[in-house]
N, C-alpha and C positions, 0 to 999 in steps of 0.2 A: 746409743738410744736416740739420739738428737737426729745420727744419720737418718738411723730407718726410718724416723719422723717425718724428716723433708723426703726422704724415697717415696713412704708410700701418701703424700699428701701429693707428692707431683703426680704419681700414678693416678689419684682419685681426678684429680683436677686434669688431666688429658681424657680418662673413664667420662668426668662429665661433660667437656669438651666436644667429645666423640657425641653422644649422647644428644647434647644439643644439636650437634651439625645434623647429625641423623634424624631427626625431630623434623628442624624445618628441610633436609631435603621430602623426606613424607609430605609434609605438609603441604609443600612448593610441588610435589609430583601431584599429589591426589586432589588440590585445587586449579590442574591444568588435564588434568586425565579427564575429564567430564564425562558422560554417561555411554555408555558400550549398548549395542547391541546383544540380543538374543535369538531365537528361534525367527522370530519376527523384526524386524524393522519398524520401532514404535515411533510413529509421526503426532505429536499435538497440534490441537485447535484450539487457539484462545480467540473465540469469534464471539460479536456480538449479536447475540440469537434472540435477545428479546429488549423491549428499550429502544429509544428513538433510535438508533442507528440498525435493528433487527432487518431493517430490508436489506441494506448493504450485505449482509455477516448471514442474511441464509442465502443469498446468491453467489458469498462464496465460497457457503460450504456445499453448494450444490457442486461449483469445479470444480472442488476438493475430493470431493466421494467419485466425480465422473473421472479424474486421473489416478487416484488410486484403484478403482476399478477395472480400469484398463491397465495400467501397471504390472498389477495381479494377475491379469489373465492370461497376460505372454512371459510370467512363469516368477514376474519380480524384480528387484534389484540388483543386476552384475557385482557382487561385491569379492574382490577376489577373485577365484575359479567358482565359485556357488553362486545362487540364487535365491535371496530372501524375499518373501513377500511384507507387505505395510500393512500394518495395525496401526487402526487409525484410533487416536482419544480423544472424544472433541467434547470440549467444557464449554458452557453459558459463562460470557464476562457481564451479562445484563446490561450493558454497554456502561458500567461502571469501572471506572479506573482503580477503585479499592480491590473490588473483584476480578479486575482485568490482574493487577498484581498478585494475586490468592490464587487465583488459576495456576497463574503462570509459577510460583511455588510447587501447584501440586504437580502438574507437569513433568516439571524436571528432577523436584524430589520423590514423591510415591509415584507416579509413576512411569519415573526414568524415562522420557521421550528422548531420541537424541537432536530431535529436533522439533522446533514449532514453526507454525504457518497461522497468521494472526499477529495483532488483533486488525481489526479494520482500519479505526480511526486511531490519528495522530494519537490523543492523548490519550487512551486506554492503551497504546503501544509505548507509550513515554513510560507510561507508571509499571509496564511491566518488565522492560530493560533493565533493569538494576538486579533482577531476580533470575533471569537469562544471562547475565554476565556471572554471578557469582557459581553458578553452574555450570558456566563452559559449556553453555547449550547455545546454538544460534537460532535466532528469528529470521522468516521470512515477512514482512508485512507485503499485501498483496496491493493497499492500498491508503497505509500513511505517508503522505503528502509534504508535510512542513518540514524547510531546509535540513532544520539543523536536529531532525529526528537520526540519521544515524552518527547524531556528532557528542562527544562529551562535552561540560561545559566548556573546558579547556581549549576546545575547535580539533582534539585529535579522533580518530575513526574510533568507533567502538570494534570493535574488534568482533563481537557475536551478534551484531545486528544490522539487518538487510530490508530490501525492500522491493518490488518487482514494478513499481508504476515512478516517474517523475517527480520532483518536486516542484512547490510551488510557483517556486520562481522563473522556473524553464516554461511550466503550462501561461503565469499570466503574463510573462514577456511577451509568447509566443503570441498571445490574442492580442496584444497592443499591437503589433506590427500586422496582424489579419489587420485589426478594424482601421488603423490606417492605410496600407498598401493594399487593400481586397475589397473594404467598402467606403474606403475616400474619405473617411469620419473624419474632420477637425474640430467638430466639437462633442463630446460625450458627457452623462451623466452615468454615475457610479452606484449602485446599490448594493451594502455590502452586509455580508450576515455577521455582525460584531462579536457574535455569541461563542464565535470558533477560532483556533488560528488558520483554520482553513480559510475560511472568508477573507479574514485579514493581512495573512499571507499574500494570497493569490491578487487584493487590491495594492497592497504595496507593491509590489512586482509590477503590476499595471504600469501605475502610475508613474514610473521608475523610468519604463522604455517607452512609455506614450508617449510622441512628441504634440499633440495638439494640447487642445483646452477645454479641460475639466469646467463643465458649466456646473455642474451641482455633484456633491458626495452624500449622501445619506447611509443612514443605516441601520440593521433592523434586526430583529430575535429571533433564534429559533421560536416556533410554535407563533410567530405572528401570522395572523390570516388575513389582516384588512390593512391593503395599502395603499387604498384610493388618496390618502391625504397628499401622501409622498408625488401619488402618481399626478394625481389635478395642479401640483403646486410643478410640477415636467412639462407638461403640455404645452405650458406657457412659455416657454422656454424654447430657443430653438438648438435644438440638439439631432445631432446624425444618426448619432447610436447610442445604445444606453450597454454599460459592461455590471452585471449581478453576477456576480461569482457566488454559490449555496447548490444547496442540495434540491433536490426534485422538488421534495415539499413545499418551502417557499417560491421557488423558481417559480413552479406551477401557475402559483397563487398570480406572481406578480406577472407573468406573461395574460393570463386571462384579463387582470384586470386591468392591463395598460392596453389592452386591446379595446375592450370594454369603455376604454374613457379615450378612445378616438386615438391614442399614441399609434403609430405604424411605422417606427424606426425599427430598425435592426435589434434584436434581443441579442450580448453574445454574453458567454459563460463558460463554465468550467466540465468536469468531469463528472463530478454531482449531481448534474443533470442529466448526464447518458442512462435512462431507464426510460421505457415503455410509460412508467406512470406518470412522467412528465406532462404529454401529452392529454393523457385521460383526466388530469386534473386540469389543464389548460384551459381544453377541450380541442379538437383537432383541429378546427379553422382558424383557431385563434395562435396554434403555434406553429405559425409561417414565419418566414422569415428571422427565425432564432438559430443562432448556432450556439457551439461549445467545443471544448479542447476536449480530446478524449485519445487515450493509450490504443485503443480498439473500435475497427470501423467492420460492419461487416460488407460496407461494398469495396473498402479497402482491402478486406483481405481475399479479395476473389482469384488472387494471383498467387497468393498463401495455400500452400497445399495444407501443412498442419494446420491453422484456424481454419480450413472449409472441413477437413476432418473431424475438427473439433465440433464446430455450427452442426453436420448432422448427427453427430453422436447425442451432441445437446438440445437437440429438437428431439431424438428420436426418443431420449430419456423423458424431458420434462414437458414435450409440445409446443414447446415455444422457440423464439430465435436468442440465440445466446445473450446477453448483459456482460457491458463488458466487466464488471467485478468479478463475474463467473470466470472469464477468462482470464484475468488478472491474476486470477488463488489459482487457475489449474498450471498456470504459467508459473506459479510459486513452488508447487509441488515438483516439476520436473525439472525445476532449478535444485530442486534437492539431491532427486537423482542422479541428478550429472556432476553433482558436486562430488558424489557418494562413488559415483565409477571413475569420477578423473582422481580420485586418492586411491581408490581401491579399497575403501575404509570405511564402514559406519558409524566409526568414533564422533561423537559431538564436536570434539578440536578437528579434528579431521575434514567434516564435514563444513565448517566453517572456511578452514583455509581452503577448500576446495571451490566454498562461494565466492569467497575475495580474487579468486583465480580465473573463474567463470569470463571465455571469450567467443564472441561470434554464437549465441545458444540462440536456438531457430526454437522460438517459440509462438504461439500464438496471436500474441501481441508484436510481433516480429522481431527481427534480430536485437538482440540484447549482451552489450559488453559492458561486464560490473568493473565502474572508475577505483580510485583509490578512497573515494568516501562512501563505497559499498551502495550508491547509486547507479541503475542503470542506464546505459548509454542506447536510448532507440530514436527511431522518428515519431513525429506526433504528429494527429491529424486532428482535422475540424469538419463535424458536422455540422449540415445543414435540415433543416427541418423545415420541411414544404406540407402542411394541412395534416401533422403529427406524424409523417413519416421524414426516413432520410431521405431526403432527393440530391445530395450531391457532397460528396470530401473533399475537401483540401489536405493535401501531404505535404509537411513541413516538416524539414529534417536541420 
């Protein structure tokens, strides 16, 4: 009796053994398997469509719809021997990061994207990472910025999340060596948007490669409109150049009214600034002699067969001249696809390792080699802005 006791009590205990192993191999397969294709190749949008950043987030889901359209019409995605076309699901994040998170939930859980393109900004991409990894879905962001967005805290790579534009620190080094090697600045004042780590970023990095001397650092809110204070207390000051790193909206603001109050140094800045509205809130005499770092030039890319491609499809679509956010998201979508033909696989793991792999991709924004921190490797260029048009780029590699 005693035998078959220990016989069949060994047996149960190998039976549960078994059972476990098999448990977490399940477990361990089906939280690395991530979401499969269907009839379609489902692509998400976690954009910011409404809410202070809605300008950004419908410019790039205009390049998003204008490369999935052309995609589509030369028959789809090489996957294997077949050809799928993209289905596109594009969600409102209200450029809130609770909802930027909630999206990206629905996304990947109801409904099974194997991939998203979004959100815009750094931190409604921060808060939606954690929801993308646990899916084994990869992100493209077309244009969050801050270092250490595709890093965990740890400093190791996230593994399902990407990006298609520079980070902070490569764009505001870059501008400390323009404003000293380009326009001879040895002394500068700083205006920085404190409300973002965009702002903050891009002024640390500054300040970091700037070898001159910071005469004044100020700094200022989103949704500030009046900065005569800031500016009359400049004036007085002698300073070469002044570096605001922000978006259009203030940009705008503080170009007219440094103009306004007699300043005529050098404006330089960031990417944030690359729009049309820049300008018209300026107003165009007033935004002379301002530059900014930017992914995308359209008289840079005149020598660009695919961006002059792009420029007339995107004139012919929307009437206008491309922004480079547009180009930035369409350059994100056909990072997907080429991730999708160099696997041969529309699997979400798939499709990821296929981005971390991604070398020499001739896209719009020009050649692009993703490093080992799922940053891409391009050149970067600096506009010039002569009476609110571009009158002239600098390429810096």
């Amino acid at each position: 009796m005693k035998k078959w006791e220990k016989q069949t009590m060994k047996i149960a205990a190998l039976g549960a053994m078994a059972l476990t192993l098999a448990g977490c191999a399940t477990a361990k397969s089906s939280s690395s398997q991530g979401n499969n294709p269907g009839k379609t190749i489902k692509i998400g949008v976690n954009m910011e469509l409404s809410g202070s950043a809605a300008g950004y987030g419908e410019q790039q889901k205009q390049g998003i719809q204008l490369a999935v359209k052309k995609i589509n019409k030369s028959g789809g995605i090489k996957v294997g021997g077949t050809k799928k076309k993209i289905q596109l699901v594009i969600r409102d994040n209200k450029t809130s990061n609770t909802t930027a998170a909630s999206v990206a939930a629905q996304l990947v859980n109801n409904d099974k994207v194997v991939a998203v393109v979004g959100p815009a900004t750094t931190s409604a991409g921060t808060a939606a990472n954690p929801n993308m990894t646990k899916a084994a879905v990869p992100s493209v962001s077309p244009s969050a910025t801050d270092p250490d967005y595709t890093l965990q805290k740890s400093g190791k790579v996230q593994k399902y999340i990407f990006r298609a534009c520079y980070q902070n620190n490569f764009q505001g080094a870059t501008a400390a060596t323009f404003v000293t090697k380009n326009l001879k600045a040895k002394r500068v004042a700083i205006l920085t948007d404190n409300s973002s780590d965009y702002g903050t970023g891009l002024t640390k990095a500054f300040k970091k490669q700037y070898r001159g001397t910071v005469v004044s650092s100020q700094t200022f809110q989103e949704g500030d409109k009046d900065f005569n204070a800031i500016l009359t207390a400049l004036k007085h000051k002698k300073i070469d150049a002044i570096y605001a790193p922000g978006y259009y909206s203030e940009i705008g603001l503080i170009v007219k009214q440094a103009r306004q109050a007699g300043i005529k140094a050098p404006i330089v800045g960031s990417d944030g600034m690359a729009d049309a509205k820049l300008a018209q809130i300026a107003g165009k005499s007033n935004a002379t002699n301002v530059y900014y770092t930017t992914p995308f030039s359209t008289k840079a890319s005149a020598t660009n067969k695919v961006a002059s491609k792009f420029m007339s499809a995107y004139k012919a679509k929307y009437g206008s001249t491309a922004p480079t956010f547009s180009a930035l998201a369409y350059d994100s979508v056909y990072m997907i696809k080429a991730a999708i033909e160099k696997e041969g696989s529309a699997n979400s793991v798939k499709i990821a390792d296929g981005l971390a792999k991604l070398k020499n991709f001739k896209g719009v924004t020009g050649t692009t080699t993703i490093d080992k921190q799922h940053n891409p490797e391009k050149t970067i260029s600096i506009e010039q802005l002569t009476n609110g048009v571009v009158s002239k780029v600098y390429n810096v590699k």
